[in-house]
C-alpha positions, 0 to 999 in steps of 0.5 A: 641462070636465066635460059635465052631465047628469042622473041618473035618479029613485029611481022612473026607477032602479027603473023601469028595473032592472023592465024590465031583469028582464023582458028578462033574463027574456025572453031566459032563456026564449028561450035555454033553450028554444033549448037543450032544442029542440036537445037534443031533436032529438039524441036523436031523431037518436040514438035509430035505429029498430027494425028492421023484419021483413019477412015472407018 
């Protein structure tokens, strides 16, 4: 026996794929700056100081 229910509007549809884009937006940004942050440390990490001289 098949259960009913019911299908969105063409206006909820849309409303949800606009939120749906914003979330994927969101989560876009969050993950690229994750990703440069963690970049940006290894080479702070892989960059060594100059050697510092010490007077005699």
């Amino acid at each position: 026996m098949a259960i009913p229910f019911n299908l969105p509007t063409n206006q909820e549809t849309e409303e949800n794929y606009e939120v749906l884009d914003q979330l994927f937006e969101q989560l876009y940004e969050i993950v690229r700056q994750i990703i440069l942050r963690r970049r940006g440390r290894r080479l702070t990490e892989n960059v060594r100081p100059a050697a510092v001289t010490q007077p005699r």
